[in-house]
N, C-alpha and C positions, 0 to 999 in steps of 0.2 A: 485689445481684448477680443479674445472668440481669436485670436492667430493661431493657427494651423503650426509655429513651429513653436508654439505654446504645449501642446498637444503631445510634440515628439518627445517621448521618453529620454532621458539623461540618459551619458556614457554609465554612472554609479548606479540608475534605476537598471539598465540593461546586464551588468553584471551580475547584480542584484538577481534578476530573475532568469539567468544563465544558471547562477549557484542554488537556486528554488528546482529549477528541473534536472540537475544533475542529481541530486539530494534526494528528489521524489524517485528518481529512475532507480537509484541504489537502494533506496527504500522495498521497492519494489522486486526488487532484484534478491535483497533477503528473503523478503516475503516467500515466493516462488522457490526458493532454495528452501526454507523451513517447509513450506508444502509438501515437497518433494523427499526430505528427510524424516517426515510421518508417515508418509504415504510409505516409507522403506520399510521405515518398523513397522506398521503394521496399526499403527494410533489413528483412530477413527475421529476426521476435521469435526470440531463444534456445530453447534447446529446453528445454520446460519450463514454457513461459510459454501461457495457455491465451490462444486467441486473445478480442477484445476484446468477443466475441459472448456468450460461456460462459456461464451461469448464475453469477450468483456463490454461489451454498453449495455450488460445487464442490470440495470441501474437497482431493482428491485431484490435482487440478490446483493448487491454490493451494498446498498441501506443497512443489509440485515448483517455484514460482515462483522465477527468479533475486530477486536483490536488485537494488534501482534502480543501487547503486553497479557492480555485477557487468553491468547492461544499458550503463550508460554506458560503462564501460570496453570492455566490445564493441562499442560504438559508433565508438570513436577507432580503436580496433584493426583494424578494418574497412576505414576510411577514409586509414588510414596503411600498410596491407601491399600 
């Protein structure tokens, strides 16, 4: 009990969160790409959303971030009113 190779993460946990941060990185990677595709058109970000410039360990800004799905839907909303 209390061993040290008790501790070491499995080969399945290690995958496991290989497959968590390649998923987050792509996540992110849309995100940044929808940014960049409102910003073309001319669609002014949610309020909340720090612009694309920010620092990112701006943690106070990133609380207040909509959700992707919450930007899309104001995306169509926009576009249909």
């Amino acid at each position: 009990m209390g061993n040290i190779s008790d501790m070491k993460p499995s080969d399945r946990q290690l995958r496991n969160m290989r497959f968590v941060e390649e998923r987050l990185e792509l996540l992110h990677t849309i995100r940044d790409m929808i940014d960049i595709e409102l910003d073309r058109r001319g669609i002014p970000q949610p309020l909340g959303c720090p612009p694309p410039s920010a620092p990112p360990g701006c943690n106070a800004q990133r609380q207040q971030r909509t959700t992707l799905w919450q930007r899309i839907l104001n995306f169509f909303n926009i576009h249909h009113s």
